[in-house]
C-alpha positions as CSV (number, residue, x, y, z in Angstrom):
1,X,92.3,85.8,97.4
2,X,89.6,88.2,96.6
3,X,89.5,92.1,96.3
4,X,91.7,92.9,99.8
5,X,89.7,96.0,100.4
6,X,86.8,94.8,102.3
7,X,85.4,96.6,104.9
8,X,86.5,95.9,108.6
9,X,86.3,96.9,112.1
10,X,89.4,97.0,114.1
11,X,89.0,93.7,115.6
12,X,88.6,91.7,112.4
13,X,92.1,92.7,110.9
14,X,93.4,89.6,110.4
15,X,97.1,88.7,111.8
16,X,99.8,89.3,109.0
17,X,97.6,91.7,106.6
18,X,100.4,93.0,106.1
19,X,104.1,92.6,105.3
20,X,106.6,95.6,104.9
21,X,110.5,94.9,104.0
22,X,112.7,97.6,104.7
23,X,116.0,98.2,106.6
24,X,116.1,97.7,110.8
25,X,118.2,100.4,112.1
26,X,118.2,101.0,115.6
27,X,118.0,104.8,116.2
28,X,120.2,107.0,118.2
29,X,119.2,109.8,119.0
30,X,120.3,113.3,120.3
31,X,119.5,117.0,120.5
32,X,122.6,118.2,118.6
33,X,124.3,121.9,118.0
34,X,125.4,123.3,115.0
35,X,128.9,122.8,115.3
36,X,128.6,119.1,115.7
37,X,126.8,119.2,112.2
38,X,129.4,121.5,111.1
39,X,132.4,119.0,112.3
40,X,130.1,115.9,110.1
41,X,129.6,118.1,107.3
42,X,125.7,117.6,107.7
43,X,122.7,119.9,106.9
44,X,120.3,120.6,109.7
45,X,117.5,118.6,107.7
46,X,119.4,115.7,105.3
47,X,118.7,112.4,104.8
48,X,121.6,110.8,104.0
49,X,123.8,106.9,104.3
50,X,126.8,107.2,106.1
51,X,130.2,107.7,104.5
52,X,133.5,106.4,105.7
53,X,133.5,110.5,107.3
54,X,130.7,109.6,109.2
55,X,131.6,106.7,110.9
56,X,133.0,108.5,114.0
57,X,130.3,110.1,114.6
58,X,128.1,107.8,116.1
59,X,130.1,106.7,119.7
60,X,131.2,110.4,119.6
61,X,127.7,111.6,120.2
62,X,127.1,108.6,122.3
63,X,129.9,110.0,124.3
64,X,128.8,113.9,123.8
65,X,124.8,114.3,123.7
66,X,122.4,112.6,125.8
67,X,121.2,109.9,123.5
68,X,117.9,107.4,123.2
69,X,118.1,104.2,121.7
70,X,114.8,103.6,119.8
71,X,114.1,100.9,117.1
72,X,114.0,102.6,113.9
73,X,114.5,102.1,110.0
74,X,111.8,104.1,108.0
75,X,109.7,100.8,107.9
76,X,109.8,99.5,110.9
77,X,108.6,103.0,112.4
78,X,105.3,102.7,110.2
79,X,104.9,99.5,110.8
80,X,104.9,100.3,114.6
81,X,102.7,103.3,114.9
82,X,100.2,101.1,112.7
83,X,100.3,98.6,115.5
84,X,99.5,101.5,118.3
85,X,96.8,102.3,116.5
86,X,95.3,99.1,115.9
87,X,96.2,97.4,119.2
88,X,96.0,94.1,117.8
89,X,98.9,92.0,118.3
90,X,100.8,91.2,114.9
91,X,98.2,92.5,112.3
92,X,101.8,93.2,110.6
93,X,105.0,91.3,109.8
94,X,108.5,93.2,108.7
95,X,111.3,91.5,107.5
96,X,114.8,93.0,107.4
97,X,118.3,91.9,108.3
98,X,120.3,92.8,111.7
99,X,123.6,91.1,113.1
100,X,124.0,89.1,116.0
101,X,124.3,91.9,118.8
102,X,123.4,93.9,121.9
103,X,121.4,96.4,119.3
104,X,120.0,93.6,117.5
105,X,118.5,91.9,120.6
106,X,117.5,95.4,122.1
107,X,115.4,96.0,119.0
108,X,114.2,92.5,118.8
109,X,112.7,93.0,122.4
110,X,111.2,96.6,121.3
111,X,109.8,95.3,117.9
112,X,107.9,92.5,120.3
113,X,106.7,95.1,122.9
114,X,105.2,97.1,120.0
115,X,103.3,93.8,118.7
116,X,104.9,93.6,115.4
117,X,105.7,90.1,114.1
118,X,109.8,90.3,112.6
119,X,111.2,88.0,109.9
120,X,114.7,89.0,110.4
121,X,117.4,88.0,108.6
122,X,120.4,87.4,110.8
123,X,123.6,88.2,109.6
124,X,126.3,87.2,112.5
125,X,129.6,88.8,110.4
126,X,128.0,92.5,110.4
127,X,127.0,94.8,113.2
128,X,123.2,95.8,113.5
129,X,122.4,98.7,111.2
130,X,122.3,102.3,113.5
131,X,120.8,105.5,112.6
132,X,121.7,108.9,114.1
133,X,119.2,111.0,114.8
134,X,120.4,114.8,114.8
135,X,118.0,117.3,116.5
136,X,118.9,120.8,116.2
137,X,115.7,123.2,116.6
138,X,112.6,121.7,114.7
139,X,115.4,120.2,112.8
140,X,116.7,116.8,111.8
141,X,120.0,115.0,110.2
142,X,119.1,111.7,109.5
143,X,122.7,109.6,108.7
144,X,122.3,105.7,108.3
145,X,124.9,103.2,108.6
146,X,123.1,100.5,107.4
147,X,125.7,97.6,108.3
148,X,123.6,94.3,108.5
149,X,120.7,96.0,107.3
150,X,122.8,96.1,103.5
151,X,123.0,92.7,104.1
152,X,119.2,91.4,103.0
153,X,118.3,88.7,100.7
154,X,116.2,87.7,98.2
155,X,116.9,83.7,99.4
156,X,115.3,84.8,102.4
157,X,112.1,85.9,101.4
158,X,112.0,82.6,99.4
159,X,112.1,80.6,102.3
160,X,108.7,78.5,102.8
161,X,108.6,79.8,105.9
162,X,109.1,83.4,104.8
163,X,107.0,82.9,101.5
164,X,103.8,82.1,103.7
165,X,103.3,85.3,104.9
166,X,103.8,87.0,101.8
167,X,101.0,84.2,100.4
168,X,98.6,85.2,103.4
169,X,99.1,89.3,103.6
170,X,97.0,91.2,101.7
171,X,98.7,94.5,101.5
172,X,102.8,95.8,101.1
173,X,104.4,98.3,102.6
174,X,107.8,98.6,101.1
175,X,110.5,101.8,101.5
176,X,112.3,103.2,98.9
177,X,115.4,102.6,100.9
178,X,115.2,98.9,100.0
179,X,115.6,100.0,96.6
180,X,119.9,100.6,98.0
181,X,120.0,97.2,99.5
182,X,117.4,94.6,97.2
183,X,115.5,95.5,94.8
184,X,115.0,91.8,93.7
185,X,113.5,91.5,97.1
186,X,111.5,94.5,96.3
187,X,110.1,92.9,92.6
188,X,109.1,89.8,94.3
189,X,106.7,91.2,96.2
190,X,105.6,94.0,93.9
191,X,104.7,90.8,91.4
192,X,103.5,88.7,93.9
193,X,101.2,91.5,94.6
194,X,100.2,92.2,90.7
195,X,99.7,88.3,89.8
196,X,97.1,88.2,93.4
197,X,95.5,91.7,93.1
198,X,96.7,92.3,96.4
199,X,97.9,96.2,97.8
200,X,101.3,96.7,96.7
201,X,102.7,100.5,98.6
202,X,106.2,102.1,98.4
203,X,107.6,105.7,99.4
204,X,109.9,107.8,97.5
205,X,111.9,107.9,101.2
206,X,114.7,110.8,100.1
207,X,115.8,112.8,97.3
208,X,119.0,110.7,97.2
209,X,116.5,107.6,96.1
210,X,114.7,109.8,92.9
211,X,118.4,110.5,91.7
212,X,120.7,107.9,92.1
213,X,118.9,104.4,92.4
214,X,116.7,106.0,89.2
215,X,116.6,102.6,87.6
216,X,115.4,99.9,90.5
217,X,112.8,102.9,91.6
218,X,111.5,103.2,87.9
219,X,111.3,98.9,87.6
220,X,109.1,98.9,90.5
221,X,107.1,102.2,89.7
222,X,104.6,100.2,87.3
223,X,103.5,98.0,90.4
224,X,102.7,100.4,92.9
225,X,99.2,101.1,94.1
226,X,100.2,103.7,96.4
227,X,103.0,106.0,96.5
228,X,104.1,108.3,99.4
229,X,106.6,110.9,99.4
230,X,107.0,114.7,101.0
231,X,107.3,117.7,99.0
232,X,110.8,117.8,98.6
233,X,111.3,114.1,97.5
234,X,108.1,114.6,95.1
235,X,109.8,117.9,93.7
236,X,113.3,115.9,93.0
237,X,111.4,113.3,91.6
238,X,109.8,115.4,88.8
239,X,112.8,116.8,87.6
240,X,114.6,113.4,87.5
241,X,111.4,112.6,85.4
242,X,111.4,115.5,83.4
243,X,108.2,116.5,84.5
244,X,108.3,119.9,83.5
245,X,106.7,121.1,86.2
246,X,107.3,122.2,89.9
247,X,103.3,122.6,90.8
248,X,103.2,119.5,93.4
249,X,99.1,119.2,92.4
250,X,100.4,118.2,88.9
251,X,103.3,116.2,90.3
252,X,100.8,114.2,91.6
253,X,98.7,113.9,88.9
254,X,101.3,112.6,86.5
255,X,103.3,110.7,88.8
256,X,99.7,108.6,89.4
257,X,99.3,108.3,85.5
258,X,102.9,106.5,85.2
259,X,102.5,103.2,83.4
260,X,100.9,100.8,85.7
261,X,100.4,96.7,85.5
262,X,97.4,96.3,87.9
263,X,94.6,98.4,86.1
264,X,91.9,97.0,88.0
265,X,92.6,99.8,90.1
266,X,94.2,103.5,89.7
267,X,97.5,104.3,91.0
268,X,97.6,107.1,93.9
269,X,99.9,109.1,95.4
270,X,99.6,111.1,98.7
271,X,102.3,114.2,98.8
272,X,102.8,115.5,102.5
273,X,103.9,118.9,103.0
274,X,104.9,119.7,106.4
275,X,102.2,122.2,108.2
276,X,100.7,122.8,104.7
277,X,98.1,120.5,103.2
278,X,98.2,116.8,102.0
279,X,97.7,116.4,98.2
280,X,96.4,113.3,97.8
281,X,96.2,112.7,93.6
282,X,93.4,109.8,92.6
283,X,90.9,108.9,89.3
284,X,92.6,111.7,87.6
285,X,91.8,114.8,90.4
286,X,93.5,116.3,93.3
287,X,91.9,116.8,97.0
288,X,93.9,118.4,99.5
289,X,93.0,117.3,103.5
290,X,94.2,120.3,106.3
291,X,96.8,118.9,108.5
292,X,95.9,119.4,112.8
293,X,98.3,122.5,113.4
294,X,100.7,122.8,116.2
295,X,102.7,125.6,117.9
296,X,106.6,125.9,117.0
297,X,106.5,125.4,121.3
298,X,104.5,121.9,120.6
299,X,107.3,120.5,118.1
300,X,109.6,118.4,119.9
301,X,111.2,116.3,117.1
302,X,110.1,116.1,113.2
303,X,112.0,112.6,112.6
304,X,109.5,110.0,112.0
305,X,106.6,112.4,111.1
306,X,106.5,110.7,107.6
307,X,106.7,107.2,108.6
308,X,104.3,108.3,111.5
309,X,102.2,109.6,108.2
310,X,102.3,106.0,106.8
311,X,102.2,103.8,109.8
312,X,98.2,106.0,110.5
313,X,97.5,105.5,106.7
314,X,97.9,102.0,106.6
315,X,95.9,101.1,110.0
316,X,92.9,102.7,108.8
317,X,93.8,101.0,104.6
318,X,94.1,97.4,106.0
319,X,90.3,97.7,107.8
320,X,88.9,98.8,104.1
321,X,88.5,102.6,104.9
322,X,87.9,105.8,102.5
323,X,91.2,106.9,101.5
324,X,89.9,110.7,103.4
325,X,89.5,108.2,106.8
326,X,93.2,107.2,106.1
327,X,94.6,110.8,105.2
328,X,92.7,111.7,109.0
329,X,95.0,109.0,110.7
330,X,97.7,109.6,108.9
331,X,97.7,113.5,109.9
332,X,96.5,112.0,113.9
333,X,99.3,110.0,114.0
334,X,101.9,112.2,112.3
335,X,101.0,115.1,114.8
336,X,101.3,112.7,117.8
337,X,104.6,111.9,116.9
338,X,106.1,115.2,116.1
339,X,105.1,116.3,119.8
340,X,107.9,113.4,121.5
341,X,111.2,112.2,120.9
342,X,111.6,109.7,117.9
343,X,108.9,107.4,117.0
344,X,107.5,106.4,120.3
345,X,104.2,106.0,122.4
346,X,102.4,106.5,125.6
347,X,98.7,104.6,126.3
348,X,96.8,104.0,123.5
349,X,95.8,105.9,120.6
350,X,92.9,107.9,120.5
351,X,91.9,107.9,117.0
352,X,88.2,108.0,116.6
C-alpha cells in the first residue's frame, strides 16, 4: 500500500477508499418551541445522550411536532454528503450497529439510495439508535439515544469479511462519539492505519467527549492525521488539556503538535467556527479560509453543518487534493446543508 494521497479525478476513486465507524442513529426531526426544551430540560444548542428523563420525549414530539425521519449518526451524515459529491456509488463503507426494526430497515434503504456501502452490525435484542433533532430558530438540541448503536463490537470488525475493507481503504473517518461505545474498535483501525501509512481522521464531536471520555480520546490522539472540531469543542478541549490558552489559532497549533506515531507526515487540525473563518493549523502555521455567507432568512437548520463540513472535506481528500481545495468543499457543502432540513439532498452537487 503506497502513499494514499495520489492525485485523482472523481472517476478514479476507487470503491471502499474509505471506511468510517460511528453510531447509526436514525434522526427525528422537528421545529420545536421553547417550552418543549424547557419541559426536557434542554439548551437551544446541546449535544447531548439521552438520560432516563429523556426518554419520553421522543414519541411525544412524534405525537406533537411535525417530524422527518432521516438517516443520521454524525458519521453516517459525512459519509453521505461525501457520496453526493462524488456520485460514485460506494467510494465509502460505514460500519455501525442497528437492531432488527422498522428504523433499522428505513435507514438501511436510505443509506443504499445515498450509495454508501454499510457493514452493520445487527443487534436483534435492542431497538435502532434515534436521534432527536430540536429546531428552535437557527437553533439545534441534539439528544441521542443510542440503543443498538451502544451495542458495537470489536469482534465485528475482526470478521474476514469486515477486515477486508479495512485492508483495502485507504483513508478513516472515525467520530468521537465512538469513543462512548468502542474505543477498541476505534484503536484497531487507528493502528491498522499507523502500521500501513494509510489516513487515519477523527472529530472532537461535542464538549461532553473532551471531558468525560478524556482517556479513550487521549489513547487515540497520537494516531490521528486529521482532527476536526468547532470552536466550542476546540475551546473545551484546551482547557481539559491545560492549554493555557483560549486563542483558537494557538489551539490549533498545539493540539497539531500533540505526540504523534506516524511522523512521515504532520498532524492537522481544521477548527470551524460558524459564519467566521475556518482555522486550519498545518507544518507549524495557521491559514484561515472565509466561509460562503448566508442571510439569517437563508438558514433553515444548522444540524449537520459539521458533518456536512467533513463529508465535503473528505470527497475532495480521498481524490489527493490541496488541503485549501478540501477546506472549499467542506465550506460548499456545509452551506448547502444549513439552507434544508437535516442532512439531505436535491440533484447533484455542483462543486466545481
Amino acid at each position: 500500500m503506497g502513499e494514499p494521497q495520489a492525485k485523482r479525478s472523481k472517476l478514479d476513486v476507487p470503491e471502499g477508499i474509505l471506511f468510517g465507524i460511528g453510531n447509526p442513529l436514525l434522526d427525528i426531526s422537528a421545529k420545536a418551541d421553547k417550552d418543549f426544551l424547557s419541559k426536557y430540560d434542554l439548551e437551544a444548542n446541546c449535544a447531548i445522550l439521552a438520560e432516563e428523563k429523556h426518554l419520553p420525549l421522543y414519541e411525544e414530539m412524534i405525537k406533537k411536532f411535525d417530524v422527518e425521519y432521516i438517516p443520521g449518526g454524525a458519521c453516517q451524515n459525512s459519509l453521505r454528503v461525501l457520496q453526493w459529491v462524488l456520485e460514485e456509488p460506494e467510494r465509502a463503507v460505514f460500519s455501525g450497529c442497528i437492531g432488527e426494526d422498522e428504523y433499522a430497515k428505513n435507514m438501511k434503504e436510505k443509506m443504499a439510495e445515498a450509495k454508501v456501502r454499510t457493514a452493520y452490525l445487527v443487534n436483534a435484542e435492542q431497538p435502532t439508535g434515534t436521534c432527536a433533532a430540536l429546531i428552535t430558530g437557527n437553533n439545534r438540541s441534539l439528544v441521542a439515544n443510542l440503543a443498538a448503536a451502544n451495542h458495537f463490537k470489536l469482534d465485528h470488525l475482526l470478521k474476514p469479511e469486515n477486515w477486508a475493507l479495512i485492508e483495502k481503504a485507504e483513508y478513516f473517518y472515525n467520530t468521537g462519539f465512538h469513543l462512548t461505545v468502542s474505543p477498541e474498535a476505534m484503536l484497531a483501525i487507528a493502528k491498522h492505519a499507523d502500521e500501513k501509512n494509510k489516513v487515519y481522521m477523527t472529530n472532537l464531536s461535542a464538549p461532553f467527549i473532551c471531558q468525560f471520555f478524556k482517556k479513550p480520546q487521549m489513547e487515540v490522539m497520537p494516531y490521528v492525521d486529521y482532527l476536526f472540531g468547532n470552536e466550542t469543542e476546540f475551546g473545551i478541549f484546551a482547557k481539559e488539556q491545560d492549554f493555557g490558552t483560549e486563542d483558537l489559532e494557538e489551539i490549533a497549533l498545539k493540539t497539531a503538535a500533540l505526540e504523534k506515531k506516524n511522523t512521515k507526515r504532520q498532524r492537522i487540525v481544521i477548527i470551524t467556527q460558524g459564519a467566521d473563518d475556518t482555522i486550519v493549523a498545518q507544518d507549524g502555521k495557521v491559514t484561515k479560509y472565509p466561509v460562503l455567507k448566508l442571510t439569517s432568512d437563508e438558514i433553515v437548520d444548522t444540524n449537520g453543518a459539521g458533518d456536512a463540513f467533513v463529508g465535503g472535506f473528505l470527497a475532495q481528500m480521498v481524490q489527493g487534493k490541496e488541503i485549501s481545495d478540501c477546506v472549499r468543499c467542506a465550506n460548499y457543502t456545509a452551506s448547502y446543508i444549513i439552507q434544508r432540513s437535516g442532512v439531505s439532498f436535491e440533484g447533484k452537487a455542483e462543486f466545481k
